[in-house]
N, C-alpha and C positions, 0 to 999 in steps of 0.2 A: 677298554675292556672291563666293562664292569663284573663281578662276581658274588652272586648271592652269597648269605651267611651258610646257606645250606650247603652249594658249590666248596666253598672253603672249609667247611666240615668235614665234607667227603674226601677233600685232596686229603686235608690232615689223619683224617681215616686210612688212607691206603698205605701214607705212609708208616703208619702206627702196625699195620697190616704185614706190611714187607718186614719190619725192624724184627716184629716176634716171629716170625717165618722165618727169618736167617738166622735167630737164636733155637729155632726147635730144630733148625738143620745141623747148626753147629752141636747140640743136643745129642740128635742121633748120631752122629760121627762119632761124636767121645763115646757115647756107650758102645755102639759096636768094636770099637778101639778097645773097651771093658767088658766086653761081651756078656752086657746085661741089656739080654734082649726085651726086657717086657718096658723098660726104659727107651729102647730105641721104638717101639713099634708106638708108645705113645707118643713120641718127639713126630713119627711119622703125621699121625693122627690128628696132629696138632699144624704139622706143617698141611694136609687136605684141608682143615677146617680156614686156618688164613687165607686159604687161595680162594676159598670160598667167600668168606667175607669181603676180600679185598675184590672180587665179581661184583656183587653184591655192592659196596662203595662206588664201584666206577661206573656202574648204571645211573648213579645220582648225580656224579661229577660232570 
């Protein structure tokens, strides 16, 4: 199974992808736990945008 440099980039991408998407989740949890909402809604914003990217990596993988 050979795997381009690109292939290998992109894995390490998604997973770069997921780690900061379960830091923005953990994110929002605590603030709504603080009920500092403009905190959670950008933890939110952040977790749309990884899922987006990590799209975006798995089309190249």
């Amino acid at each position: 199974m050979n795997i381009t440099k690109e292939q290998k980039r992109a894995r390490f991408m998604m997973h770069v992808c997921v780690i900061i998407g379960f830091l923005a989740a953990l994110l929002t949890i605590w603030s709504l736990f603080d009920k500092v909402y403009y905190i959670a809604a950008f933890g939110v914003f952040l977790i749309a945008c990884q899922y987006y990217n990590y799209k975006q990596w798995q089309k190249k993988a």
